[in-house]
Backbone bond lengths (Angstrom), bond angles and torsions (degrees), N, CA, C in turn:
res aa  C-N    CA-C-N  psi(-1)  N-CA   C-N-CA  omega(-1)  CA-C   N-CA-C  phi
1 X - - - 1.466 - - 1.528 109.37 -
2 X 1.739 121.07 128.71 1.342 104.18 -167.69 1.708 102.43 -84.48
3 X 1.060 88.83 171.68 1.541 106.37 -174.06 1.578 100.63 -63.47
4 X 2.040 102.01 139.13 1.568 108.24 155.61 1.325 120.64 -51.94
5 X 1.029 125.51 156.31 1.721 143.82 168.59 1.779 111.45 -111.15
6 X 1.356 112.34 114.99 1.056 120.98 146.45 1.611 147.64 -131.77
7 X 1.338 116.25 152.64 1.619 91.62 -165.27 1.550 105.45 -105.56
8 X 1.147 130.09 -22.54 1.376 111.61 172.71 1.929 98.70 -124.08
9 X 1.496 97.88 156.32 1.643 116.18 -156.10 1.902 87.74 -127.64
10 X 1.400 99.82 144.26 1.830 116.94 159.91 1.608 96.08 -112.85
11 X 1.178 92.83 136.42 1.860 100.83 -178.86 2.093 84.96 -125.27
12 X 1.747 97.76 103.61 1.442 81.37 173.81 1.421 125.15 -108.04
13 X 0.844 110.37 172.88 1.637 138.29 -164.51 1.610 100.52 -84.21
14 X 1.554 92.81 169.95 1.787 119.13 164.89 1.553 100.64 -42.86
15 X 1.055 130.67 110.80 1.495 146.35 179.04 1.198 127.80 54.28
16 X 1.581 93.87 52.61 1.819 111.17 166.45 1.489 112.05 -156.48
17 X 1.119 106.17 63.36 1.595 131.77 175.22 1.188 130.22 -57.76
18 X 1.271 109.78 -20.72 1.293 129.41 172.68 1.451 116.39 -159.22
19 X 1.316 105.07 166.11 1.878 116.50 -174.99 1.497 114.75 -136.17
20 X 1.717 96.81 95.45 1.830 100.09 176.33 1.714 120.47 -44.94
21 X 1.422 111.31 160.27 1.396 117.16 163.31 1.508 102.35 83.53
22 X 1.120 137.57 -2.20 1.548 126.66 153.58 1.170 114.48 -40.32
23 X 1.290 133.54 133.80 1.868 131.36 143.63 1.183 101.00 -108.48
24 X 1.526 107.89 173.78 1.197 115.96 178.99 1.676 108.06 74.73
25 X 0.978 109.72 59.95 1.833 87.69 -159.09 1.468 89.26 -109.13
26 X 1.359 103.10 163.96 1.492 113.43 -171.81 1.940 98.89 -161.98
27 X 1.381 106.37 143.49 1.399 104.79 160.25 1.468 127.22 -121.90
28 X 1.379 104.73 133.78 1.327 106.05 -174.96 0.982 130.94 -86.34
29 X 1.081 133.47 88.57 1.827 116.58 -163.60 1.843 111.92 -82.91
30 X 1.355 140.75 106.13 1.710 137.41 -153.06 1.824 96.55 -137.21
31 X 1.194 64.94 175.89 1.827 80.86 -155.44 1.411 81.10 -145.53
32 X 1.442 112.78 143.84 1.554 142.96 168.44 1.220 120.06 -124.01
33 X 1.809 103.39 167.56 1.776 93.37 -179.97 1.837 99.10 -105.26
34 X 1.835 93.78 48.97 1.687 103.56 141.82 0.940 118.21 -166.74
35 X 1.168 80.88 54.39 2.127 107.92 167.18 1.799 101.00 94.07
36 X 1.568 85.91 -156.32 1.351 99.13 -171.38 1.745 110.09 -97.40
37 X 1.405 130.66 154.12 1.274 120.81 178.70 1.440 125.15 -85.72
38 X 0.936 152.39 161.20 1.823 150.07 -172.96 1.115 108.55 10.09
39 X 1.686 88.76 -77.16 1.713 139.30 -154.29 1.325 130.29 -142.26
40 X 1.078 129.68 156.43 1.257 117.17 167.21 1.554 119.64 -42.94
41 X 1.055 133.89 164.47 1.424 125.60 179.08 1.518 109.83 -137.59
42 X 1.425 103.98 117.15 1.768 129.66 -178.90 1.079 107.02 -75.40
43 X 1.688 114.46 133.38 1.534 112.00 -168.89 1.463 97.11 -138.84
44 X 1.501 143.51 152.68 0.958 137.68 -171.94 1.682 112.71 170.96
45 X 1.551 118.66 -158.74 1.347 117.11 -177.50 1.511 99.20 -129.59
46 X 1.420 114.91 122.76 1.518 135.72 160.86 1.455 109.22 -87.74
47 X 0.785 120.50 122.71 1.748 119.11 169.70 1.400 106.72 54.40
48 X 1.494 129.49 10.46 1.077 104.01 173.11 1.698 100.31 127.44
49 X 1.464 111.73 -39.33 1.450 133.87 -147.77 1.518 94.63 -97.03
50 X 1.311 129.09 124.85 1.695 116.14 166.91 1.348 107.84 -78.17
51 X 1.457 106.42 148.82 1.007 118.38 -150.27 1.602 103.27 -160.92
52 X 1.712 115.83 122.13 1.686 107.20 177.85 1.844 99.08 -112.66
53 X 1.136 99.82 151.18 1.705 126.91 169.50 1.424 121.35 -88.71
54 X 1.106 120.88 114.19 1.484 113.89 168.29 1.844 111.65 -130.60
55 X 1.207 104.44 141.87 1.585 105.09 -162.32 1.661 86.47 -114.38
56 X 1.414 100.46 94.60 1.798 124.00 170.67 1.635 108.67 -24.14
57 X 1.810 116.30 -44.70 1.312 104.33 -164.86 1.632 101.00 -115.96
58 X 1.227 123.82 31.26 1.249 134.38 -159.36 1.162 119.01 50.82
59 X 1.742 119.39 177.88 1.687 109.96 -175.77 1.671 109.31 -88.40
60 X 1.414 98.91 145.70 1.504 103.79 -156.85 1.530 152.17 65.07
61 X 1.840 91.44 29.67 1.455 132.69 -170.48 1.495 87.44 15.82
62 X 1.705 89.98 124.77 1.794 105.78 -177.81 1.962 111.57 -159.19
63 X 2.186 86.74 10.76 1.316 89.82 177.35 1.939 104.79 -138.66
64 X 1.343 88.94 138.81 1.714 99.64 -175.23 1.888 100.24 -61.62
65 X 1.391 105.88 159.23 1.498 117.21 172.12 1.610 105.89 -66.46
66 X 1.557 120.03 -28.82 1.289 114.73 167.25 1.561 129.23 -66.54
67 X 1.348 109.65 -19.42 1.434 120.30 -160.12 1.536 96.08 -129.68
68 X 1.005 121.20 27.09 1.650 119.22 151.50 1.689 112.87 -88.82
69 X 1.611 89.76 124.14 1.699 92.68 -178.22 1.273 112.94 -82.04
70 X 1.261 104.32 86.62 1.501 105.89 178.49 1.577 124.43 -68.24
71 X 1.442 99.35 -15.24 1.710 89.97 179.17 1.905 105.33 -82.66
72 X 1.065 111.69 -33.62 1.556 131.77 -173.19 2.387 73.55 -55.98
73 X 1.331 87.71 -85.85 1.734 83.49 -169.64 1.649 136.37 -6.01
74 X 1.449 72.76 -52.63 1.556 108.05 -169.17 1.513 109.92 -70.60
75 X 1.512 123.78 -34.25 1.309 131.05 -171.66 1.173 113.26 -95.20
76 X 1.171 128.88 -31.37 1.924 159.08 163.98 1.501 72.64 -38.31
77 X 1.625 119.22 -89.63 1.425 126.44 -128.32 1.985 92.21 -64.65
78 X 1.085 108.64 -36.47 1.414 112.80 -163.64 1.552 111.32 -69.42
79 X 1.310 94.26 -25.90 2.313 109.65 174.11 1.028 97.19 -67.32
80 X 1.715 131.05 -39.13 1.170 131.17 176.72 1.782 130.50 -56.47
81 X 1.141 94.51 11.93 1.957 103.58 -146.16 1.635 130.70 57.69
82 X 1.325 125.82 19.38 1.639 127.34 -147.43 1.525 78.78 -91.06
83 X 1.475 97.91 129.52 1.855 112.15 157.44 1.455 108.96 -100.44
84 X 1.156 132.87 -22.67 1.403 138.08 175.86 1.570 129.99 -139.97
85 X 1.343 97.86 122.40 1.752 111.98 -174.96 1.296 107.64 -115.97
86 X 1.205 118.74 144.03 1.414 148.52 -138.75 1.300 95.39 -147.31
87 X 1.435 123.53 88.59 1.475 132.94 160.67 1.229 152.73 -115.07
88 X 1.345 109.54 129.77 2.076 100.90 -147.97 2.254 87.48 -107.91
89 X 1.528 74.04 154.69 1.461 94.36 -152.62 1.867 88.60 -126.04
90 X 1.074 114.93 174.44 1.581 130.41 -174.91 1.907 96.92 -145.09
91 X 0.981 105.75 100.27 1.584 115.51 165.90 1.883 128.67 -120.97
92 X 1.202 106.90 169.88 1.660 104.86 178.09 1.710 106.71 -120.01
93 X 1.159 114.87 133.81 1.478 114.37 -176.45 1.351 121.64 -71.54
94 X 1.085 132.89 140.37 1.518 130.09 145.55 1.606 121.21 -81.92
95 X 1.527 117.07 22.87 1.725 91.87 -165.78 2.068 70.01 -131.88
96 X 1.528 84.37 155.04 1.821 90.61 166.47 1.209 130.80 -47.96
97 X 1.887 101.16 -43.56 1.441 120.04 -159.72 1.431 110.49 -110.41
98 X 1.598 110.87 19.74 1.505 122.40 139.55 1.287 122.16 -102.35
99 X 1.251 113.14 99.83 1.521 116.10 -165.76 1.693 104.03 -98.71
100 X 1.452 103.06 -175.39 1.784 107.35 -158.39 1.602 75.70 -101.01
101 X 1.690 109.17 122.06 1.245 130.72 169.97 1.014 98.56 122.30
102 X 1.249 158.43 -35.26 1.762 152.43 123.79 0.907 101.66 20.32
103 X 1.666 124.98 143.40 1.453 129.90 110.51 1.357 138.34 -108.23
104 X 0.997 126.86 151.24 1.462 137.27 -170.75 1.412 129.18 -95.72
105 X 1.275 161.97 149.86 1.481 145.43 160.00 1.694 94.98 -117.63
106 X 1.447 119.11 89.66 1.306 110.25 175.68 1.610 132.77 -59.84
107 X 0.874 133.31 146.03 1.417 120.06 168.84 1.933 132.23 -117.30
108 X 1.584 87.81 15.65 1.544 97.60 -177.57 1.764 90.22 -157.43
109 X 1.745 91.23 153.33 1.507 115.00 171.14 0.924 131.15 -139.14
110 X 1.480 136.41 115.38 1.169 124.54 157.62 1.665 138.73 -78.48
111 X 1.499 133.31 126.96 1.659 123.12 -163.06 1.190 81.39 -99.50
112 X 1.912 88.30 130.95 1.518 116.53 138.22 1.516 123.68 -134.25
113 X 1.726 90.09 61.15 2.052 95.36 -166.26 2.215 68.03 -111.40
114 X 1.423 76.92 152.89 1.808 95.34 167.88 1.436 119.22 -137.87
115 X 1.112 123.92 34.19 1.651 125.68 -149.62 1.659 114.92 176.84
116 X 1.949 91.64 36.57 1.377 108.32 -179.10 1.702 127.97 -150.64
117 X 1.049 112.27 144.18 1.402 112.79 -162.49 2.032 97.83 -98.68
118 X 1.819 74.40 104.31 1.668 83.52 -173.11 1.880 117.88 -113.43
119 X 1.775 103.82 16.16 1.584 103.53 140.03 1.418 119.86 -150.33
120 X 1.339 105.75 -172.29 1.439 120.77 -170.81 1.696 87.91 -85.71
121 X 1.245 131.86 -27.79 1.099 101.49 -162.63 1.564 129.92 -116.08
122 X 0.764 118.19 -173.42 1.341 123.43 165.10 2.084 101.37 123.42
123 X 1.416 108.96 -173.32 1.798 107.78 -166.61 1.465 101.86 77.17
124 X 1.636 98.72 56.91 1.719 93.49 177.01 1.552 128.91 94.76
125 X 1.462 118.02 -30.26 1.115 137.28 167.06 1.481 113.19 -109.85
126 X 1.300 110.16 119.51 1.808 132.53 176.60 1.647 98.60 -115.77
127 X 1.058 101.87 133.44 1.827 139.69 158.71 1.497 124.28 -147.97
128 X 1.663 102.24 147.50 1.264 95.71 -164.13 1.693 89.08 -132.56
129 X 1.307 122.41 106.59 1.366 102.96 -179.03 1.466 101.97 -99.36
130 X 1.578 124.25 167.56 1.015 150.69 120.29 1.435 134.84 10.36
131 X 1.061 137.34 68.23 1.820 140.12 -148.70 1.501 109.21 -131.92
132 X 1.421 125.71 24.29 1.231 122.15 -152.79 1.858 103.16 -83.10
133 X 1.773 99.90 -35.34 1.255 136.68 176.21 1.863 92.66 -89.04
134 X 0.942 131.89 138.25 1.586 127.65 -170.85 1.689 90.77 -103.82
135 X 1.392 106.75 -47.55 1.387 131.88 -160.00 1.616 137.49 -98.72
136 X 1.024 142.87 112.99 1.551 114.35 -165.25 1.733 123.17 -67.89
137 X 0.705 93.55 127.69 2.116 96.77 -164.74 1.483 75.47 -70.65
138 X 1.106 168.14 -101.06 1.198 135.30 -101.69 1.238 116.04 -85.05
139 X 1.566 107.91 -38.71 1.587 92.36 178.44 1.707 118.14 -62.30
140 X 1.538 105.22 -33.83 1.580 103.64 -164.27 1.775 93.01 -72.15
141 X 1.579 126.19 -22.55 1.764 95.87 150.82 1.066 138.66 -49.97
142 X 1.161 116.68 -24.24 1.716 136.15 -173.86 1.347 109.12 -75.42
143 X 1.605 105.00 -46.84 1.342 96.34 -179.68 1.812 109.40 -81.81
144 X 1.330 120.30 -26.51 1.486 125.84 -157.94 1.796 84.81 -64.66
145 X 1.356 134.86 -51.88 1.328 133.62 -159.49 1.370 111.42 -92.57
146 X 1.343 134.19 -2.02 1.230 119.81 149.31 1.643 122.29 -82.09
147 X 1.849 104.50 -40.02 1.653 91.04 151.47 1.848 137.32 -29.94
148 X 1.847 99.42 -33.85 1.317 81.23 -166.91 1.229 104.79 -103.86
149 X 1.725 125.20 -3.56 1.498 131.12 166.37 1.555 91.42 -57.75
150 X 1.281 130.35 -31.43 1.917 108.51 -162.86 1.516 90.49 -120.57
151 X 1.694 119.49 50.94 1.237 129.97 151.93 1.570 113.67 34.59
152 X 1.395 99.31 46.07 1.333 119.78 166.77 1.708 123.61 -66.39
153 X 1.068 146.15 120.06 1.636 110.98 162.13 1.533 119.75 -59.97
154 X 1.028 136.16 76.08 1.220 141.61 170.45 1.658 121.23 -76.67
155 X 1.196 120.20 139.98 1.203 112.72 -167.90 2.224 98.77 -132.93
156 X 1.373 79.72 132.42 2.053 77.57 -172.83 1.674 102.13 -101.46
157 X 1.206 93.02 127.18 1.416 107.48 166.06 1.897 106.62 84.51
158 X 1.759 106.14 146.75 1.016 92.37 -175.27 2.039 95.51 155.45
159 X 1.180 105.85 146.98 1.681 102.92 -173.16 1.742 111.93 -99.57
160 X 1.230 88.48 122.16 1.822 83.29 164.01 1.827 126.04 -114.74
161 X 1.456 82.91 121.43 1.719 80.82 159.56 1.069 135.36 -72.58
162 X 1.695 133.52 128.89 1.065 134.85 -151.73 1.794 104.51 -124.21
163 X 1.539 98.69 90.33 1.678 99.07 -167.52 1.834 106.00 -87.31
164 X 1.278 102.52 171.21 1.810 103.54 173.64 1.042 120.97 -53.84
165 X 1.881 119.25 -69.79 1.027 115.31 -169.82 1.720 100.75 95.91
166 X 1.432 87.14 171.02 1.156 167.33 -29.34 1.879 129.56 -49.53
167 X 1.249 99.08 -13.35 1.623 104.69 169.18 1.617 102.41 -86.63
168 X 1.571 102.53 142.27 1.542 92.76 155.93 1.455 134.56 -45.61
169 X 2.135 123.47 -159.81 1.076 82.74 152.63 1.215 121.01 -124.66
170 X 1.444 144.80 -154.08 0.976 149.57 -141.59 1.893 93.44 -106.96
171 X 1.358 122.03 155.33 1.699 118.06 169.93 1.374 103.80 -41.46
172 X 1.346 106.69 -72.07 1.620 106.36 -155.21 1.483 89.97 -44.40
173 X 1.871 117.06 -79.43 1.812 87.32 -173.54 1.243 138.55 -17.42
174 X 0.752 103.25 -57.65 1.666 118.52 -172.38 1.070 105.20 -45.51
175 X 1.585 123.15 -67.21 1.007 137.70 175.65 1.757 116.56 -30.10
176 X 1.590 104.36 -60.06 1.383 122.78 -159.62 1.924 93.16 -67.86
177 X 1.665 114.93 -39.48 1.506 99.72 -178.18 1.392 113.76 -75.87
178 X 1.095 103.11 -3.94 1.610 97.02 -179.19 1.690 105.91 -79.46
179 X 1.645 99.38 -24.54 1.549 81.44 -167.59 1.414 116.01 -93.92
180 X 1.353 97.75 8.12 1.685 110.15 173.67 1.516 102.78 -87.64
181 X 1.270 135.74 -12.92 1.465 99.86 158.23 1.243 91.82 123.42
182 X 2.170 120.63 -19.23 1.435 115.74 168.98 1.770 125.16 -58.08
183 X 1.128 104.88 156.21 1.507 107.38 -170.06 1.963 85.94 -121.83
184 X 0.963 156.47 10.78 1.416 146.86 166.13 1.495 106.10 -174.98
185 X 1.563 101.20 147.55 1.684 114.19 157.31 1.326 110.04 -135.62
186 X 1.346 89.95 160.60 1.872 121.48 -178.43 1.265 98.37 -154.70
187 X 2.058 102.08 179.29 1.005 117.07 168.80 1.531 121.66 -127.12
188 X 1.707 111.17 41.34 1.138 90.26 -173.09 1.759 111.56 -159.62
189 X 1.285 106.18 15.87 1.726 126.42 152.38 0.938 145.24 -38.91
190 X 1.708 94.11 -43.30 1.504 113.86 -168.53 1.878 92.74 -118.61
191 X 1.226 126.02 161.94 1.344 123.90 -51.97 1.149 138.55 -29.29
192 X 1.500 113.73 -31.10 1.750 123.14 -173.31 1.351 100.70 -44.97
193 X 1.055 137.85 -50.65 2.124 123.25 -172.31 1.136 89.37 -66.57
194 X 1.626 161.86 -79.87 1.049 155.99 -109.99 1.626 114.03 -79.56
195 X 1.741 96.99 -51.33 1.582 109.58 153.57 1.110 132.32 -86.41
196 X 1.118 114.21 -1.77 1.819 112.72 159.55 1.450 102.37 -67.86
197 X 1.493 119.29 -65.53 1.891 114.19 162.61 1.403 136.12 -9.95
198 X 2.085 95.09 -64.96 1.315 87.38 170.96 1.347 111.39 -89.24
199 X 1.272 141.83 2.72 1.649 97.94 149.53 1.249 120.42 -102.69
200 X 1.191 115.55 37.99 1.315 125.98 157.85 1.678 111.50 69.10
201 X 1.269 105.62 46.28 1.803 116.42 -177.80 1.476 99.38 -112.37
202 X 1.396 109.04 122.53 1.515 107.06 167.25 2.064 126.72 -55.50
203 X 1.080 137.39 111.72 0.987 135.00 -157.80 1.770 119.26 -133.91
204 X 1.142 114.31 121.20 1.579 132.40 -160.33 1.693 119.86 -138.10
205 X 1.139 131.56 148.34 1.273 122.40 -139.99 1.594 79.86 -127.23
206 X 1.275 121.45 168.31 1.242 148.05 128.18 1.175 119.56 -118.66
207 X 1.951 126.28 104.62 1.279 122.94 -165.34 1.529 94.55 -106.69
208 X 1.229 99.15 158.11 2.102 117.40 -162.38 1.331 97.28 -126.37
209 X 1.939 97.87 97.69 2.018 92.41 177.31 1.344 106.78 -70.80
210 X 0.947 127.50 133.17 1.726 147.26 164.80 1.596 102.53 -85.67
211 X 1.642 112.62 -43.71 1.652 107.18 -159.45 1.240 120.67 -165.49
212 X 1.138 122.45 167.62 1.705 109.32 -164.63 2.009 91.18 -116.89
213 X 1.494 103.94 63.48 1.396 114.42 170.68 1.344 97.32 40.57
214 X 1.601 96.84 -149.49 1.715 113.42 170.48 1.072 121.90 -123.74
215 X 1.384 124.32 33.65 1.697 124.15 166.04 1.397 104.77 -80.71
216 X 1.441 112.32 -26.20 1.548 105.87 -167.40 1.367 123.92 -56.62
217 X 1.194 132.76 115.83 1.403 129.89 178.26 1.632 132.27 -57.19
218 X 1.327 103.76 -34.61 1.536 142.41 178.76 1.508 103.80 -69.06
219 X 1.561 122.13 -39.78 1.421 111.27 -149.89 1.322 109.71 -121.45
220 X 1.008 143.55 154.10 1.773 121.27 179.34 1.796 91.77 -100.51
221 X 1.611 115.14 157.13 1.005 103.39 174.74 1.612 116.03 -74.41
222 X 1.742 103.06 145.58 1.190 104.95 160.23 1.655 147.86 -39.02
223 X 1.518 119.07 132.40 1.112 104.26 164.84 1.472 125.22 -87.80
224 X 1.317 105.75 -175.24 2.057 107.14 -160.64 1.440 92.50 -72.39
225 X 1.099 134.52 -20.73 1.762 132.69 -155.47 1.426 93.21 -105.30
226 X 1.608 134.44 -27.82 1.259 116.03 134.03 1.091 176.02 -15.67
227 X 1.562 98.94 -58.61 0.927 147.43 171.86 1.728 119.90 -79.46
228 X 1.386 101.87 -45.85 1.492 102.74 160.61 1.105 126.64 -70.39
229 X 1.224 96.40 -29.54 2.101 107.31 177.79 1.834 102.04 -40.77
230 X 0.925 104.21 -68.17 1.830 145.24 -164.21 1.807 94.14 -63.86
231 X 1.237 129.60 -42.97 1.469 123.40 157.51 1.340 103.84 -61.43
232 X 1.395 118.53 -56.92 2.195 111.22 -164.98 1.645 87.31 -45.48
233 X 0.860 148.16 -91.84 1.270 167.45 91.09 1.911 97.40 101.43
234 X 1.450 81.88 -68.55 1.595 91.14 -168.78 1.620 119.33 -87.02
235 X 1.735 98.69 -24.81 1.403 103.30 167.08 1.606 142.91 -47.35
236 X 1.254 119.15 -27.64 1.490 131.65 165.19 1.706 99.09 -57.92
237 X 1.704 123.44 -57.68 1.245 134.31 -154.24 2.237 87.23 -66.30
238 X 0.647 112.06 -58.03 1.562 140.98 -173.94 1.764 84.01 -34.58
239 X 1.180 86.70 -68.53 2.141 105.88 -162.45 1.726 91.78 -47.39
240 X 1.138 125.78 -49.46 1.689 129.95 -136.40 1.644 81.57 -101.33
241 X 1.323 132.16 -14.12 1.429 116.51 -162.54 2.126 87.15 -102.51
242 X 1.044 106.11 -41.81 2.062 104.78 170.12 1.455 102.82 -48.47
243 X 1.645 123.09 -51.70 0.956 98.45 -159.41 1.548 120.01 -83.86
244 X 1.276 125.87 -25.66 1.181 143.79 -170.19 1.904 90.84 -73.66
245 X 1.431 120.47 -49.27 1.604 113.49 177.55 1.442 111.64 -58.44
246 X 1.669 112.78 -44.05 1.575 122.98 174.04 1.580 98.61 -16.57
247 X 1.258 93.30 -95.42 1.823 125.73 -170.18 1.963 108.03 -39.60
248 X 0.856 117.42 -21.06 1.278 118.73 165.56 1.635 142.17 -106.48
249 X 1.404 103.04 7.87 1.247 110.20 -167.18 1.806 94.32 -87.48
250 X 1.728 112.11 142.11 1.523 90.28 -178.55 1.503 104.18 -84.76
251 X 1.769 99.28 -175.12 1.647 94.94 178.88 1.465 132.36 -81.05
252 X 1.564 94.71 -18.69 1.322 110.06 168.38 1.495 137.09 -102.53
253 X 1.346 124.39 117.13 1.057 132.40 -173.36 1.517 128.23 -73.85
254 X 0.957 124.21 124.97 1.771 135.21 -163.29 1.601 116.20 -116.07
255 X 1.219 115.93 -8.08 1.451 148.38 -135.51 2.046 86.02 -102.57
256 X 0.975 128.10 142.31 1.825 129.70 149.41 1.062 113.35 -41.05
257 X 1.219 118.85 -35.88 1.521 117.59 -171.89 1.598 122.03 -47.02
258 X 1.425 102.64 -32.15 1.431 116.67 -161.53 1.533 112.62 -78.06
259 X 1.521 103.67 -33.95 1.501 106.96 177.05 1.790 122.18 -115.50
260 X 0.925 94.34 19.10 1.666 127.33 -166.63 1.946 99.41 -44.18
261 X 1.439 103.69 -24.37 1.728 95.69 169.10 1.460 108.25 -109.17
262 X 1.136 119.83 40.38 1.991 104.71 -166.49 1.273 86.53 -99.95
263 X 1.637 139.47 -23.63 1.355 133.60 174.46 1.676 114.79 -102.72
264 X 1.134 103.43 -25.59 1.611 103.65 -175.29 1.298 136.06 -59.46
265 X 1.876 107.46 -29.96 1.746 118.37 160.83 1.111 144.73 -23.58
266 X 1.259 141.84 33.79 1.566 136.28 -137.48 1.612 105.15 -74.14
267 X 1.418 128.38 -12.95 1.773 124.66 -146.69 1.827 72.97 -96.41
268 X 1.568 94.13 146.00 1.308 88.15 162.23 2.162 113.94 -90.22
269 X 1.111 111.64 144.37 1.140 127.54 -173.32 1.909 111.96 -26.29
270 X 1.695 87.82 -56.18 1.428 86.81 -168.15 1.616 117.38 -93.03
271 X 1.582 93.30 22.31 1.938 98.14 162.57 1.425 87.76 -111.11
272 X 0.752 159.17 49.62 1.827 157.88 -173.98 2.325 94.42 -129.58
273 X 1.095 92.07 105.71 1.518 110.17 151.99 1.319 121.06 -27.35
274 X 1.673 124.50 97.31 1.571 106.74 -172.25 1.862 106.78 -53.26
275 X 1.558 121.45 -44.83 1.383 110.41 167.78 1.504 114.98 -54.04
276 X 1.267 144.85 -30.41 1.615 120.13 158.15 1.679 114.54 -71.59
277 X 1.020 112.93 -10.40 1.413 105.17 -153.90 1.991 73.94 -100.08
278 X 1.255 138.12 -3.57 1.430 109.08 -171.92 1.810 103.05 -114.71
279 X 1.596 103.70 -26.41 0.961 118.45 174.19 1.810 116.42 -50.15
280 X 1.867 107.95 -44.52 1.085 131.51 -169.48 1.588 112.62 -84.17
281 X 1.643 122.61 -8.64 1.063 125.49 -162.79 1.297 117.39 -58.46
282 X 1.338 117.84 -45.24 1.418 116.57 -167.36 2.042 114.69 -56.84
283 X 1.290 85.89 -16.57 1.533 112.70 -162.62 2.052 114.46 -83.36
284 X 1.808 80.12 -58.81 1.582 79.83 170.79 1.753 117.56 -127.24
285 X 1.109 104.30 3.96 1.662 110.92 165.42 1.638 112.60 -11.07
286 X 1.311 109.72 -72.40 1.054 148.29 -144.05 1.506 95.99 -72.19
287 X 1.689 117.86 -7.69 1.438 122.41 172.64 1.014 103.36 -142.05
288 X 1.273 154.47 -28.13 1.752 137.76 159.45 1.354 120.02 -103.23
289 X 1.363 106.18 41.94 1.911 108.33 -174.80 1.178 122.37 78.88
290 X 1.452 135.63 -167.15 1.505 133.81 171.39 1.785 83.65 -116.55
291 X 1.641 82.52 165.72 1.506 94.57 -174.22 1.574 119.75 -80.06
């Protein structure tokens, strides 16, 4: 049976495991040449719009923010045809007037993951794409203004630090990103923007404040049973803001995102490994031939 087709993907987060109102539903279970992805991956019609599911930490969170195969994710969704992913994130604020029940549409990141495989490339093949923009501004408009049609507090634009994990972080951190000028952290952005880029999928976050980290003086940090409370919470708002962006995104993309490797190639072709060069096809075919 050939494979479903979809063009935009939800990659969800810490307490969004799934996405009501699909028909058509189908699961994909795929395999890459970097491994396997989360989870199986649910593919179907939202509003009309095809549309695949992937649950970032598998179902019944059973995978660390370090040990999500994000390139496997990332390549799954792209076998799929997906030009745009739509990914909700769980973060803690640094600013006052991002409070825990907020959401955010960030538009900048800073990495502080050290213990992650954040490209497709390299073994002979060098690219250097384009990251100046982390995010695609148009879709995360799409999503920032249906948040505020369903009277969300949504807040547009804004930097997240993207730490390892698995412990929060410590005051002084906290402290120190706050004074850099970040407005949220998580642990689980980065790689996914970097390889959403290179394969050239437009990619935009909806982050879910849970907490104002631990700089806050006022607040003690949250616990995890907290913290989930405050996701159940926001998840309905989350669900109704995909689908309402679903149905409006156009089909054609205008955005960098789309051609984000037509300059980045540096290896010349015929020093390229026919095993990298076949492994990599789906990726760069489409500019140095098939292998």
């Amino acid at each position: 049976m050939p494979q479903p087709k979809a063009k935009i993907a939800v990659i969800g987060g810490t307490g969004l495991y799934d996405i009501e109102g699909l028909t058509d539903i189908r699961q994909v279970d795929l395999d890459t040449p970097f491994g396997k992805p989360s989870d199986a991956i649910t593919t179907g019609k939202l509003a009309g719009v095809g549309v695949a599911f992937l649950p970032r930490h598998g179902r019944g969170h059973r995978i660390l923010p370090t040990e999500v195969p994000s390139r496997a994710n990332i390549y799954a969704l792209k076998s799929l045809g997906v030009e745009r992913i739509i990914a909700v994130n769980t973060v803690g604020s640094f600013k006052e007037d991002v409070r825990p029940g907020d959401l955010l549409i960030p538009d900048q990141l800073i990495d502080r993951t050290r213990l992650r495989q954040n490209t497709f490339f390299g073994d002979g093949i060098v690219a250097h794409i384009p990251f100046a923009d982390p995010f695609c501004s148009e879709l995360g408009s799409t999503l920032y203004q249906a948040g505020q049609e369903v009277k969300a507090t949504v807040h547009k634009g804004g930097t997240y630090v993207v730490m390892e994990g698995p412990a929060f972080s410590t005051r002084a951190e906290s402290r120190l990103y706050r004074s850099w000028g970040a407005d949220v952290i998580g642990m689980t952005a980065l790689p996914e923007a970097k390889l959403a880029r290179e394969a050239e999928i437009c990619y935009a976050i909806i982050a879910g404040v849970t907490d104002y980290d631990s700089w806050h003086e006022d607040s003690e940090p949250l616990e995890i049973h907290q913290i989930m409370a405050i996701l159940q919470r926001n998840a309905s708002t989350i669900k109704e803001i995909i689908k309402r962006s679903i149905t409006r995104i156009p089909g054609k993309r205008d955005c960098e995102c789309a051609t984000a490797l037509q300059t980045a190639i540096v290896t010349d072709p015929k020093l390229m490994s026919l095993a990298q060069r076949k492994k990599l096809e789906l990726l760069i075919g489409k500019y140095i031939g098939k292998a």
